[in-house]
N, C-alpha and C positions, 0 to 999 in steps of 0.2 A: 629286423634292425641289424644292419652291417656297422661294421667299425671299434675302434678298440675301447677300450673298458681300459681308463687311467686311474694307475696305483700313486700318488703324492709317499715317496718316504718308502725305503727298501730295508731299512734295520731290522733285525731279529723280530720285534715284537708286533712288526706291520704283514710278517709270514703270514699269520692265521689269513689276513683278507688277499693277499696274493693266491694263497691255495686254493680259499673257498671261493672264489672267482675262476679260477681255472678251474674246479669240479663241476662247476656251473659250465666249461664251453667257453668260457669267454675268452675273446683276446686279449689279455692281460700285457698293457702297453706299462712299464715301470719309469716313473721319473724321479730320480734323486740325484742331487745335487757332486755325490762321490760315485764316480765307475767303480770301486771297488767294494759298492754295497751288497749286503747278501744279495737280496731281493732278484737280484737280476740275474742269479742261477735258479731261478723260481717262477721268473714271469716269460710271458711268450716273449716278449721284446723289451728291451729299452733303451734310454736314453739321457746323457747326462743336463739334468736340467734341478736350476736353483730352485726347490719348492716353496722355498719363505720371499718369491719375487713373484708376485701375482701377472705384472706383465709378462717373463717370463714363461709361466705356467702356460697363461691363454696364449699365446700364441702357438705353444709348441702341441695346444692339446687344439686347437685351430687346425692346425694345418694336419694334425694327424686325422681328424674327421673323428674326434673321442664323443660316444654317444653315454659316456658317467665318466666322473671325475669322484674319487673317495680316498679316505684315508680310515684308520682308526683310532691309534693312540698319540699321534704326532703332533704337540700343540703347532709348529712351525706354518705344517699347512693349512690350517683350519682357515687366514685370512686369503690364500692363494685361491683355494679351492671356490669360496663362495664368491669371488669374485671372478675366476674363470666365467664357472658356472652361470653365473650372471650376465656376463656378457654374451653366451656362448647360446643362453638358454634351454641349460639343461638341471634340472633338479637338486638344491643344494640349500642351504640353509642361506637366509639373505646378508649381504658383506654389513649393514649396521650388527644385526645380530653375531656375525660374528668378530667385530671388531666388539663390542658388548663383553664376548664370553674370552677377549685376548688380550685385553687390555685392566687392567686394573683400578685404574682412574676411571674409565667409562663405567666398567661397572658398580664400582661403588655409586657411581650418579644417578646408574638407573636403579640400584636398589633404593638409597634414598628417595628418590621423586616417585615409588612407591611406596613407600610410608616402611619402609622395610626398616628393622633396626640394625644397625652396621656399626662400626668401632669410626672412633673419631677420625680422621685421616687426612693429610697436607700431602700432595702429591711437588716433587721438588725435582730440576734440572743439577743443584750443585751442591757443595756442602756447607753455602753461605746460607742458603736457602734452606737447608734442613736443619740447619743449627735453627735457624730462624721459627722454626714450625715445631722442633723440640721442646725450643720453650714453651711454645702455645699449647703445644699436647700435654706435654711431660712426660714425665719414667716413669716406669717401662714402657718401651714401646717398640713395634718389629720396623725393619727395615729392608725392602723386597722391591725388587726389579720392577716395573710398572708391566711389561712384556715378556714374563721369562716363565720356565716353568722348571718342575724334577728339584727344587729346592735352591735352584744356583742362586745365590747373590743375597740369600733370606737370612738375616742375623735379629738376634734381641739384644737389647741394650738399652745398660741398666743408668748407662752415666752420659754427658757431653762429652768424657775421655771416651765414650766407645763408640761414636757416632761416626767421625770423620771414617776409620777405616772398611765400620758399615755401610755407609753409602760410596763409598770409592766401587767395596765390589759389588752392590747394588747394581750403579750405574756402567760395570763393566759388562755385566750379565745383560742388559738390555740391551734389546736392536735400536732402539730411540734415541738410547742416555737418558732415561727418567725412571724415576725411583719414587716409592711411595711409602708414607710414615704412614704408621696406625698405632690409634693407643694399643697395648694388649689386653687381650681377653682372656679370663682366668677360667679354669674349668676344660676339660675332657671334651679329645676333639674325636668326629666321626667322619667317616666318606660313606654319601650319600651313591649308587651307582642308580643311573633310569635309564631311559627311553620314553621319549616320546615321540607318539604317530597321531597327528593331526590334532595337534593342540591337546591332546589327554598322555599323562606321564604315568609309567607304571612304574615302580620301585621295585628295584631288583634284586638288592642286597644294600643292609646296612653294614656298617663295621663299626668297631671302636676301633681307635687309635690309642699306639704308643710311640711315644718320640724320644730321641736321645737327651740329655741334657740339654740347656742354655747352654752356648746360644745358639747352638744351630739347631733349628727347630724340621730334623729330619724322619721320617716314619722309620719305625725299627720293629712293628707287630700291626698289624693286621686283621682281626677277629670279625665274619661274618658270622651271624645266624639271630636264633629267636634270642630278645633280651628278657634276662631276667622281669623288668620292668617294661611292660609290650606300651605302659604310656608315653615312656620315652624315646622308644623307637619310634610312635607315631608322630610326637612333636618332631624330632627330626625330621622325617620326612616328607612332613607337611612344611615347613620352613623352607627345605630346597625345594618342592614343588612351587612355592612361591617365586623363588628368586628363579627359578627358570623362567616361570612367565614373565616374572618384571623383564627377562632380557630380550623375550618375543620369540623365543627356540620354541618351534614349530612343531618339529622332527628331526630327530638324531639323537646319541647320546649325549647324556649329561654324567660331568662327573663332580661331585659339588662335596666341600670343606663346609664344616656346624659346626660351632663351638657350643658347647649346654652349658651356656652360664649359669649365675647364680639367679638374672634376672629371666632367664629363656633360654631360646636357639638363638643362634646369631649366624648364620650366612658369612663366611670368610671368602670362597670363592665358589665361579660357576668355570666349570670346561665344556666345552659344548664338544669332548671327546671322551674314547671309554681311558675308563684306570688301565696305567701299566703294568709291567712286570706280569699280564699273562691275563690279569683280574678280566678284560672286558673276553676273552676268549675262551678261557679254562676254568676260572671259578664263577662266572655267573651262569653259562650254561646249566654248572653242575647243582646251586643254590637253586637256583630261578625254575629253570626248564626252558630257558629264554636263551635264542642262540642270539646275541647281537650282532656277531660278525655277518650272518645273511639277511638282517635285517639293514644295515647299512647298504648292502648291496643294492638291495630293494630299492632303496631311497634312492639312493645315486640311478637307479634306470627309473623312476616313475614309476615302479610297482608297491602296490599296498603289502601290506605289514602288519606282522600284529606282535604285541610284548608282554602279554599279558601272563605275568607268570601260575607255573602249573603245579609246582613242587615247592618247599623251604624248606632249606638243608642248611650247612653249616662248613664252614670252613676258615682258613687260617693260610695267611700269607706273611711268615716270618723270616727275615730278615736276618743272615750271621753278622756278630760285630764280634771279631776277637779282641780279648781286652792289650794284647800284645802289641809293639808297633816294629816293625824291621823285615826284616827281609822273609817274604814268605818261602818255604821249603819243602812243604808238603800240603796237602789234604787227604786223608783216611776216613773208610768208614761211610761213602756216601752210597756205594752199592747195596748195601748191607740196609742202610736210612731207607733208601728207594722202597725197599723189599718191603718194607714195614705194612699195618696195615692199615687202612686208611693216609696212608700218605700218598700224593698223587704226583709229584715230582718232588727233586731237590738237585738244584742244579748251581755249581760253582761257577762263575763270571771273576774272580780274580787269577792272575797268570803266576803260575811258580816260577820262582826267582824273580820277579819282580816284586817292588817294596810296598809294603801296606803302610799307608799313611794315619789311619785312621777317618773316621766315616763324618765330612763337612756336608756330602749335600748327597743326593741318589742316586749320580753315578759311582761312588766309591765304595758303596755294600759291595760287600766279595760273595757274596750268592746268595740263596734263598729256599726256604722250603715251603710246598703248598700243601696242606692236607684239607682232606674233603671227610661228611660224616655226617650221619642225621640229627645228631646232637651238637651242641657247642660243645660240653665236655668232652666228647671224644674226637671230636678236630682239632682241640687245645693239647690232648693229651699227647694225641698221634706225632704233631708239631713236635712237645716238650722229651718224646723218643728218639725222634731223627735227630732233634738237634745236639741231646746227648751222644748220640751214637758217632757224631761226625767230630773229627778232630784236627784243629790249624795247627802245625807246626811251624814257628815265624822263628829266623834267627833275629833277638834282640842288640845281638854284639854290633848287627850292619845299623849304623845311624841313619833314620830318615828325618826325622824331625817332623813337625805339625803342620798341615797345610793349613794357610790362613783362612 
């Protein structure tokens, strides 16, 4: 099999499949839309090409003779790729299925029309029209991009005064312009992480979730491992193992949002991609015993796979939020965090001397710590050191003010 092995999406967090494709041999051809992506000091070659333009894509992966097209954590490509692929006929997940896992209208229809229980929902173009479906829902109720992902454009609101400028940046965040009401759902939310190879899902890691206040309904903690209650981890994960099939995902990861109501699980969303910030690379590996990044691999060439995990372990992906806002001026203390034990990274993504706004949606965390451990206690604990040990110094005298 001559020909290149196409990477969709050259950002930091698409490295792990860039590498493990080059340990594999392969010509690793890079398509992202910016020449100044990492990615392409990492792959054999590349090219600057738009990955969220499905014609785009096929033709540039056409003409190059690409025998796999993949991505990892990139929702942008997920409709490029299965459509390349498609045409192309080469191994990918089918473009219904993935217009399914990218769209949020769709997929609410096909969980419904499986009998799946889902939060009420008006899907809307304007803010005539959501005023209009506000009243039909009522408050509280969230207000999120139909096609967006990482939290952009996602608000709660509690009034008709908080609507209009929720769906303004709704409908900014989306490639469409459509936006999607849901009633809210009360109760503790989890990310469900799978895989599945040939219509059977193996559950990889669950987590609980913590989020910052209303209303921006952003992740800020992270916790994989055994639950207390192992009945409510299985309802969980039996609830996303549903709504994957209602979407018809095959093969590939899943990355799927539960809410444990008071009446059950509730399915909030399905990504037919792994978790960011490292989750599908560095912690499920270490949880699972499941490598997913060579398992995508796999898929994208036509070779069989297996996900079936081998270990359960425990780990913790938390999130800095300084309570300060102004000008950043230092960080201390993360070498020292590093060293710790059981801690497996902690790494800053905010730049000194630029200003900390405070944290609207997932790209505005200023870093993050991962720790790994056979227990949950002592990957909470490991986490609750690092994050003590590390120290923002923000000058408050520089005005940034709140981003909307």
């Amino acid at each position: 099999m001559s020909g290149p092995f196409v990477v969709l999406g050259g950002g930091v967090y698409q490295l792990p499949l860039i590498l493990a494709a080059r340990r594999r041999g392969l010509d690793v051809l890079l398509f992202d839309g910016s020449a100044d992506a990492l990615g392409f000091q990492h792959a054999t070659r590349g090219a600057v090409v738009d990955i969220a333009d499905p014609v785009a894509v096929t033709e540039a992966a056409r003409e190059a003779g690409a025998i796999g097209i993949a991505y990892i954590v990139t929702e942008v490509a997920v409709r490029s790729a299965a459509e390349a692929c498609a045409t192309l006929g080469l191994p990918s997940i089918t473009p219904d299925v993935a217009r399914r896992c990218t769209d949020k209208q769709a997929m609410r229809e096909c969980f419904a029309a499986a009998g799946l229980p889902v939060p009420r929902f008006r899907a809307v173009s304007s803010t005539s029209e959501a005023m209009a479906g506000a009243r039909e829902l009522g408050f509280p109720l969230v207000v999120k991009p139909v096609d967006s992902s990482g939290s952009r454009g996602v608000r709660r609101c509690e009034s008709m005064d908080e609507l209009a400028s929720a769906v303004d940046a709704a409908l900014a965040s989306s490639r469409s312009r459509r936006a999607i009401l849901e009633s809210f759902l009360d109760g503790p939310e989890y990310t469900v992480e799978t895989y599945t190879v040939n219509g059977r899902t193996e559950i990889l890691g669950v987590s609980d979730k913590d989020r910052l206040p209303f209303p921006h309904l952003v992740s800020i903690n992270l916790t994989y491992g055994p639950f207390a209650d192992d009945r409510l981890r299985t309802a969980i994960g039996a609830a996303a193992v549903r709504a994957i099939e209602a979407t018809g995902l095959e093969t590939g990861p899943g990355h799927t949002e539960v809410m444990a109501t008071p009446d059950g699980p509730v399915v909030v969303e399905v990504a037919c991609r792994g978790g960011g910030y490292r989750i599908f690379n560095d912690i499920l590996p270490r949880i699972s015993g499941v490598d997913p990044v060579e398992a995508v691999i796999d898929h994208a060439l036509g070779r069989t796979s297996t996900a079936t995990p081998t270990v359960r372990r425990a780990g913790v992906l938390r999130f800095f939020n300084p309570p300060e806002r102004g000008r950043l001026v230092s960080v201390e203390g993360v070498d020292a965090a590093r060293k710790m034990p059981n801690v497996l990274d902690v790494v800053i993504e905010a730049t000194i001397g630029k200003p900390f706004h405070g944290i609207t949606r997932d790209g505005e965390r200023p870093g993050y710590i991962i720790s790994i451990a056979d227990t949950r206690a002592d990957a909470v604990a490991a986490a609750d050191r690092a994050e003590r040990a590390v120290t923002f110094t923000i000058d408050t005298a520089v005005p940034v003010g709140e981003r909307a």
